[in-house]
C-alpha positions as CSV (number, residue, x, y, z in Angstrom):
1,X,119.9,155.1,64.9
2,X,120.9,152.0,67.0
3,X,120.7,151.4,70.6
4,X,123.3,149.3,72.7
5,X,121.9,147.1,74.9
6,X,123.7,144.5,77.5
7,X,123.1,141.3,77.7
8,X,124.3,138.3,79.4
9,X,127.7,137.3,77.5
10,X,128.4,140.6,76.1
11,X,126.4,143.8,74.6
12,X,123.7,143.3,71.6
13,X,123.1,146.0,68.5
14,X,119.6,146.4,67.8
15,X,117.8,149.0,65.2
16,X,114.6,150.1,66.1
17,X,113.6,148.0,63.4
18,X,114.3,144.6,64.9
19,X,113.1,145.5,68.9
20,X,109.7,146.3,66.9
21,X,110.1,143.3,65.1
22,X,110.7,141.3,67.9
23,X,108.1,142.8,69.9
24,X,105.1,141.8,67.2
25,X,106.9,138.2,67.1
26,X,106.6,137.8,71.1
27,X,102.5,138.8,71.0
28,X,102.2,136.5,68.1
29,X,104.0,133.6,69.2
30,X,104.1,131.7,73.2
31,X,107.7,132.1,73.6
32,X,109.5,130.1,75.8
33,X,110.6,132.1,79.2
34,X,114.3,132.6,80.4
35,X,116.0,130.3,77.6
36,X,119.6,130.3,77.1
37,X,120.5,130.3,73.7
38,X,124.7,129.8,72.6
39,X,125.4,131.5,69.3
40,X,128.7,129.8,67.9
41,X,130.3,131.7,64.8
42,X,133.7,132.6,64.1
43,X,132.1,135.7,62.4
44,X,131.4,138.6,64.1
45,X,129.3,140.5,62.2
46,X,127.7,137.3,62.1
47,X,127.4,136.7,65.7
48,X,125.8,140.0,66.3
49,X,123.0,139.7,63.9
50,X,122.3,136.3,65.0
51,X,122.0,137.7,68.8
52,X,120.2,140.6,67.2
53,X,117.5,138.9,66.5
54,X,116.9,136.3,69.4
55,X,118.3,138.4,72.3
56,X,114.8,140.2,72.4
57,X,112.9,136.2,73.8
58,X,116.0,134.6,75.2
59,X,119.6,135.1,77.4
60,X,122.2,135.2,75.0
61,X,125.2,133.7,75.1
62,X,127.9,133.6,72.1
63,X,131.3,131.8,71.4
64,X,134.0,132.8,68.7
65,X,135.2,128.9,68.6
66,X,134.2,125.4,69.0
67,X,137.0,124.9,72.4
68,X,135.3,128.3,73.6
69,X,131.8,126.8,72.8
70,X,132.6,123.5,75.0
71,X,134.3,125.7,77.3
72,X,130.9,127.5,78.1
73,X,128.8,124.5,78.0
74,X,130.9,122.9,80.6
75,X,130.2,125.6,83.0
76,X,126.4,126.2,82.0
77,X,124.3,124.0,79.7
78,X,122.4,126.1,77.0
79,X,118.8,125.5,76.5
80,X,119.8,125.6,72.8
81,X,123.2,125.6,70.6
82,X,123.3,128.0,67.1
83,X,126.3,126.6,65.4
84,X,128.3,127.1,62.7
85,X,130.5,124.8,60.3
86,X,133.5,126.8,59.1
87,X,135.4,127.2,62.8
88,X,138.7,127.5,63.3
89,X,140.3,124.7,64.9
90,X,138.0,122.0,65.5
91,X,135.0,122.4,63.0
92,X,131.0,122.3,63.5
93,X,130.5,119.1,62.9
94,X,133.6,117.9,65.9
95,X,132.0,120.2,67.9
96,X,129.0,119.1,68.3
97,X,130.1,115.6,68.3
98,X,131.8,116.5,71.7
99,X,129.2,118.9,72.7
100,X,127.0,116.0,72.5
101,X,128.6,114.3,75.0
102,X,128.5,117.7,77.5
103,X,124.7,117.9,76.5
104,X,121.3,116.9,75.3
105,X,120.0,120.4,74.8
106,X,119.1,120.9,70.8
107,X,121.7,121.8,68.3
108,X,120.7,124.0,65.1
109,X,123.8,124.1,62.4
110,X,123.4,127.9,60.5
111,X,125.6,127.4,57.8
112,X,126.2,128.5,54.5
113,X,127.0,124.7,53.6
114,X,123.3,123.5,53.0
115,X,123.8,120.6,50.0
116,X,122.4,117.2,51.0
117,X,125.9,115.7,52.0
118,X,126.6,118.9,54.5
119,X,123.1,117.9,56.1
120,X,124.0,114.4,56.4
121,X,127.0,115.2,58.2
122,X,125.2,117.8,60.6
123,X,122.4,115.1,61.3
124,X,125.3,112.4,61.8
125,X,127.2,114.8,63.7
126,X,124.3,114.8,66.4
127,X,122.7,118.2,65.2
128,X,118.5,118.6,65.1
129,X,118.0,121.0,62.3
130,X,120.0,123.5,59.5
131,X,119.3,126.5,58.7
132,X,121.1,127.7,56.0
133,X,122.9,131.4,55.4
134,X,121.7,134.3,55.8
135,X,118.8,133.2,58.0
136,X,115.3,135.0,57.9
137,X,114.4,136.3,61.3
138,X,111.5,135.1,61.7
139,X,111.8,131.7,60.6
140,X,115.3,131.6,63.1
141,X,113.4,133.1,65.9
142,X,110.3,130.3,65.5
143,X,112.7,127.7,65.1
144,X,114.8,128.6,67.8
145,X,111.9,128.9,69.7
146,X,110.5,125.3,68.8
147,X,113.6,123.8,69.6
148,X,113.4,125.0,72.9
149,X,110.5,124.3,73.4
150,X,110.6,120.5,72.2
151,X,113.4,120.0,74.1
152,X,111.8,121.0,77.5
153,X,108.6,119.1,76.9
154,X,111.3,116.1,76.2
155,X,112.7,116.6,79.7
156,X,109.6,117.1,81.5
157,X,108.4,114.1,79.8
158,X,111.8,112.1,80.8
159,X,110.8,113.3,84.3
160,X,107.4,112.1,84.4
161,X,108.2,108.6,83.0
162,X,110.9,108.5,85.1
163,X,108.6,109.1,88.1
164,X,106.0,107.1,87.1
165,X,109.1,104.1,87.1
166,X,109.4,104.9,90.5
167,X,105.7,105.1,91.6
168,X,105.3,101.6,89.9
169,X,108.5,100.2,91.7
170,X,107.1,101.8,94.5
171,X,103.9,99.5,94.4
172,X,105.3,96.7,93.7
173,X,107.9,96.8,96.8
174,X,104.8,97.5,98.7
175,X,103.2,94.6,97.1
176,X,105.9,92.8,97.8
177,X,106.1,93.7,101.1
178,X,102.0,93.3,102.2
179,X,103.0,89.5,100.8
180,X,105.8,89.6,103.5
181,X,103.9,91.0,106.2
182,X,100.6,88.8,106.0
183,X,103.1,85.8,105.4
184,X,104.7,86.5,109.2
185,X,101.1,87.1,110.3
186,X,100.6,83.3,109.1
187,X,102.9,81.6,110.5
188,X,103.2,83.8,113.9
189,X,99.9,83.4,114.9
190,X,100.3,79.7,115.1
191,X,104.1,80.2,116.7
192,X,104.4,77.8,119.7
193,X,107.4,79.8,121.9
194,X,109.1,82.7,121.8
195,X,112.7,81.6,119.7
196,X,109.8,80.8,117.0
197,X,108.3,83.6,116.8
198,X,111.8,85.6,117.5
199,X,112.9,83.4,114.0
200,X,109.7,84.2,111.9
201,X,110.2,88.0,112.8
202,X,114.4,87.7,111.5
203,X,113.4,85.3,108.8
204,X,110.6,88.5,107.7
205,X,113.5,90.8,107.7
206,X,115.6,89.2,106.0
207,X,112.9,89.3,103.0
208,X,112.9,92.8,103.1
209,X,116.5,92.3,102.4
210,X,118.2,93.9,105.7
211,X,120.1,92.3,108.3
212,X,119.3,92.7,112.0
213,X,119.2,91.8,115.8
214,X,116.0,90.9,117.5
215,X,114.7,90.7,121.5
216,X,111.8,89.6,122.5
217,X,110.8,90.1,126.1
218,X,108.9,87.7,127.7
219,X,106.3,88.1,130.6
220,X,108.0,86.4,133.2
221,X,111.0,88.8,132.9
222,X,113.5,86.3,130.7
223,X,114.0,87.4,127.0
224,X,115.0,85.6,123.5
225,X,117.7,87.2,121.4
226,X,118.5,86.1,117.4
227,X,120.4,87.3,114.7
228,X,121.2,86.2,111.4
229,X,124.5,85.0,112.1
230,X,123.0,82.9,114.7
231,X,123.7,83.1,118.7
232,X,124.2,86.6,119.6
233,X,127.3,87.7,121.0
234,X,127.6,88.5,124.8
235,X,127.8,92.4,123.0
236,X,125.1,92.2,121.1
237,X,122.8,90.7,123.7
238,X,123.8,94.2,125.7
239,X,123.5,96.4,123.0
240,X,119.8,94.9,122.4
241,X,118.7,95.1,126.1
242,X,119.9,98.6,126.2
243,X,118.3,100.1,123.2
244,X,115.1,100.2,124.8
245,X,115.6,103.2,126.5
246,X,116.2,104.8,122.5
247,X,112.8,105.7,121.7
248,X,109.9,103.7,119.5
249,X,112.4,104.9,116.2
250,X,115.5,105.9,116.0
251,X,118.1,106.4,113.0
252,X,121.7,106.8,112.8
253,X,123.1,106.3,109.0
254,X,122.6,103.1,108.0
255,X,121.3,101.3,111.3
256,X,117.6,101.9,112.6
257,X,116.5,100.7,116.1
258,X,112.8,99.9,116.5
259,X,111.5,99.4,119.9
260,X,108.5,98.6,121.8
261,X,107.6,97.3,124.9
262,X,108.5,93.3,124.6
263,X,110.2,93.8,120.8
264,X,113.3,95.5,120.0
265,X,114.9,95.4,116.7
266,X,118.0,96.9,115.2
267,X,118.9,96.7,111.5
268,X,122.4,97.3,110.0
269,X,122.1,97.7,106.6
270,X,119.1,100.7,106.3
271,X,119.1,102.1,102.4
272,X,120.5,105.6,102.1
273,X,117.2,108.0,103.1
274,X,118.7,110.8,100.5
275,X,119.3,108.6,97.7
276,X,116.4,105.8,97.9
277,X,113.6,108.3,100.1
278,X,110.9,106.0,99.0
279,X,112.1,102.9,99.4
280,X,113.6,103.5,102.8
281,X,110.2,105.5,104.2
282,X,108.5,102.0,103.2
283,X,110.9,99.8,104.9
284,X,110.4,101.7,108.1
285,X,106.6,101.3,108.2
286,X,107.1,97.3,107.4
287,X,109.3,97.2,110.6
288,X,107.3,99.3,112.6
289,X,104.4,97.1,111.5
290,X,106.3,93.7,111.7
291,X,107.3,94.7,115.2
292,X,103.7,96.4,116.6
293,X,102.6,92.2,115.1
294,X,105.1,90.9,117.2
295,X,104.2,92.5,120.4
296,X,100.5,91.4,119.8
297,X,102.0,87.8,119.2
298,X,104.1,87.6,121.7
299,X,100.6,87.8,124.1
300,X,99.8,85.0,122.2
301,X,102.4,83.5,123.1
302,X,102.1,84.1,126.6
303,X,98.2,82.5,126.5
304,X,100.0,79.7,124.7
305,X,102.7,78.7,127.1
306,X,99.6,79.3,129.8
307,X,97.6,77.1,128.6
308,X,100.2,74.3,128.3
309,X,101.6,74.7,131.5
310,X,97.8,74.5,132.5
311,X,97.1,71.1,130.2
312,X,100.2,69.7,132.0
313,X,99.5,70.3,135.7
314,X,95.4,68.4,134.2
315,X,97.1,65.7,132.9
316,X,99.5,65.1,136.1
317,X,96.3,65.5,138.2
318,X,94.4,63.5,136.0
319,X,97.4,60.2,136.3
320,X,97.0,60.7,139.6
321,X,93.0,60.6,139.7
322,X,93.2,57.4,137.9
323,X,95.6,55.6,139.7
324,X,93.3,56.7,143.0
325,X,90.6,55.6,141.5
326,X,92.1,52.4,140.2
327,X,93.1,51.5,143.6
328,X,89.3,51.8,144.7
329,X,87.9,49.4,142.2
330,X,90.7,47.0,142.9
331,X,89.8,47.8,146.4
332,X,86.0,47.4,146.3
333,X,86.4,44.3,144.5
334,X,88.3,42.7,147.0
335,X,86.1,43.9,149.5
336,X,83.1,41.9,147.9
337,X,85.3,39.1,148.4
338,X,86.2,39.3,151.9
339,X,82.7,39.4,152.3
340,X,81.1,36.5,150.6
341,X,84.3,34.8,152.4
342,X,83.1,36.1,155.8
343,X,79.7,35.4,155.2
344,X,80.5,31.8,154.5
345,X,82.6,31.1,157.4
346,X,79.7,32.6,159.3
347,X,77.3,30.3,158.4
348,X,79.9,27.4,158.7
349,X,80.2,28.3,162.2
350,X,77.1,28.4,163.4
351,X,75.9,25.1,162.1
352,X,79.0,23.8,163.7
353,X,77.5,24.9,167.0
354,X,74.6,22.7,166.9
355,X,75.5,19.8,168.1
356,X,76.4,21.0,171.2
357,X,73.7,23.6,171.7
358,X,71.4,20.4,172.0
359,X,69.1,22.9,169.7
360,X,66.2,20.0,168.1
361,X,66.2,19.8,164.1
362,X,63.0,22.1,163.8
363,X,64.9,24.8,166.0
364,X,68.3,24.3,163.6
365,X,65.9,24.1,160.3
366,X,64.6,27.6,161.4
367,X,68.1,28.7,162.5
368,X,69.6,28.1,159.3
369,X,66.4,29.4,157.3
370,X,66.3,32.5,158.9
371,X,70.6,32.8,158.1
372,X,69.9,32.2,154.9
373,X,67.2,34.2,154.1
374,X,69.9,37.5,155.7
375,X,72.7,36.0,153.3
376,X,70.8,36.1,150.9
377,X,69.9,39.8,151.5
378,X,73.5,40.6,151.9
379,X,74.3,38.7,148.6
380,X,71.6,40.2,146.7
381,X,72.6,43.8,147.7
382,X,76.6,42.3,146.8
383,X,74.8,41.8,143.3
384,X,74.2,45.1,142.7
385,X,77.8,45.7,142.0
386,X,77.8,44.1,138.5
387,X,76.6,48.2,137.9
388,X,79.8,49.2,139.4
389,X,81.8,47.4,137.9
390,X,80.0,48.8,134.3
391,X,80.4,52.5,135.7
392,X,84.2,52.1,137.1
393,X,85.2,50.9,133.5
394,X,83.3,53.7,131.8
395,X,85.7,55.9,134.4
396,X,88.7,54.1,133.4
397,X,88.2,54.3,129.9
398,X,87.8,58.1,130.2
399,X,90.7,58.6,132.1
400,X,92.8,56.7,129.3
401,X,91.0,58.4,126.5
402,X,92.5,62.3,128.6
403,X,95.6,60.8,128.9
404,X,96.7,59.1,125.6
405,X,97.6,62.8,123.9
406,X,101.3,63.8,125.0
407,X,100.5,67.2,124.6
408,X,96.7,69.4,124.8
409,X,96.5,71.8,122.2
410,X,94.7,75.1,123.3
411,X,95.4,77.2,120.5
């Protein structure tokens, strides 16, 4: 007695016999689940036993001719191919030759042609095994099934390696990029104005290979705009001051705005997010990182261009303190000689004034000894100004030493 059962591709014959057969074959063996097997033959009978036997593990299909085999392939890839030789039309060996370029799923040639030369053309011909005519069930069911099998742990291996490539790609862009972003770090922390740190933040970008726009805003309310193509447009400079209003990320195709509070950057030329997801989910931290850096920098900045306008306003005052204080020495000094001047014609005139005083020479002896002895005094306190003299050069030299740098370095 036979029962008809239907399958996918057509209806299946199987005796009692074979389900039981292929029912102690399934608890004996780990059969591969949901496989699609495509039975080629021009034979029917042939076709039918074939399907007999591995319909009971895996989803059947079957094609009378090599065009009809290609045919199927094209619109549903087999997990395996069962072919024959002796096809009308284009035979086994063509066949697989073109299914191989549809393909990379095993091919197993059941054939009655089994000498060495019909192998060698089946193995040229791209096929994986013979197996020649009339097959043993078993042995075609385990085969079938290793075939199968091999060629899923192939894929699954292709897979892996192929996201292993892309996990090691991964690390070195990131590599690549932690070299970029402590690079910027460098030289920004050291930038003197904004256009340079505006230039190492585009320069930065441009070694992630993108193109974009940059604005930084500066604490007194003016701003500094660059791009790669050099001085923005009147267009671009609006498009930049308006983006701010866009969110901290923003996306549209290929160009990504980035914005904070003093930094704004857009980029043109974003990867595509479905093709490279990776890649472009990496770029976006760098630029949210490489901006977030230039805000913090751009505070630097700010002390920067402080501190100079500070160093400036102390060396203008301290010009001006030397020149004041050079005009006191100069001063002082000629005081002191206005004084010994004054003195002298002081003592001049009063001996003048003897002779008609009619003062006796023991009053004019004690005249002049008592003027001299106060001279004296004066003089000797006038002395005292060699120590000035010592001090006010110490001062001046100072004052030179602050001044001789054209520019005070704070940070």
């Amino acid at each position: 007695m036979h029962h008809i059962y239907r399958q996918q591709g057509g209806f299946v014959s199987r005796s009692p016999l074979n389900r039981q057969q292929a029912q102690d074959e399934s608890a004996a063996f780990d059969w591969p689940l949901n496989g699609r097997v495509l039975i080629v033959d021009d034979d029917a009978v042939t076709r039918s036993i074939h399907r007999s036997i591995l319909a009971g593990n895996f989803d059947v299909l079957t094609a009378a001719s090599g065009e009809e085999a290609i045919r199927l392939c094209t619109a549903q890839a087999p997990d395996l191919v069962i072919l024959d030789v002796g096809l009308p039309g284009i035979d086994g060996y063509e066949t697989c030759r073109r299914l191989r370029q549809l393909i990379k799923a095993p091919i197993i040639f059941v054939t009655g042609h089994h000498t060495l030369e019909d192998q060698l053309k089946a193995f040229d011909a791209g096929g994986n095994d013979l197996i020649p005519k009339p097959v043993t069930a078993t042995i075609f069911s385990r085969k079938a099934a290793m075939a199968i099998r091999q060629y899923r742990m192939a894929a699954t291996l292709a897979q892996e390696k192929q996201a292993l490539e892309r996990m090691a790609m991964g690390f070195l862009s990131s590599a690549s990029q932690t070299g970029i972003l402590l690079e910027f770090m460098r030289k920004s922390v050291i930038s003197p104005d904004y256009p340079a740190l505006a230039e190492n933040l585009l320069t930065s970008i441009q070694d992630l290979g993108l193109e974009s726009y940059i604005l930084i805003r500066h604490s007194d309310g003016g701003s500094t705009v660059v791009t790669a193509r050099g001085s923005p447009s009147p267009l671009e400079e609006s498009i930049l001051e308006n983006v701010k209003v866009m969110g901290r990320l923003f996306q549209f195709k290929q160009r990504l705005v980035v914005n904070y509070d003093r930094v704004s950057i857009i980029v043109s030329n974003m990867p595509d997010e479905g093709e490279e997801p990776e890649r472009t989910g990496i770029l976006r931290d760098s630029l949210a990182i490489l901006a977030e850096s230039t805000e913090a920098m751009a505070v630097n900045v700010d002390l920067r261009l402080e501190g100079q306008k500070r160093a400036e306003q102390l060396q203008i005052a301290l010009s001006e303190a030397e020149l004041a204080v050079n005009s006191m020495g100069d001063q002082n000094r000629l005081t002191l000689c206005d004084t010994r001047l004054l003195l002298q014609e002081m003592v001049d005139g009063i001996e003048n004034t003897y002779s008609w005083l009619d003062t006796s020479h023991a009053q004019e002896l004690a005249i002049s000894a008592t003027m001299d002895e106060s001279v004296q005094r004066i003089l000797g306190r006038l002395s005292n100004g060699t120590n000035f003299d010592a001090r006010f050069l110490q001062v001046m030299q100072a004052f030179k030493a602050g001044s001789s740098h054209d520019a005070v370095e704070l940070f």
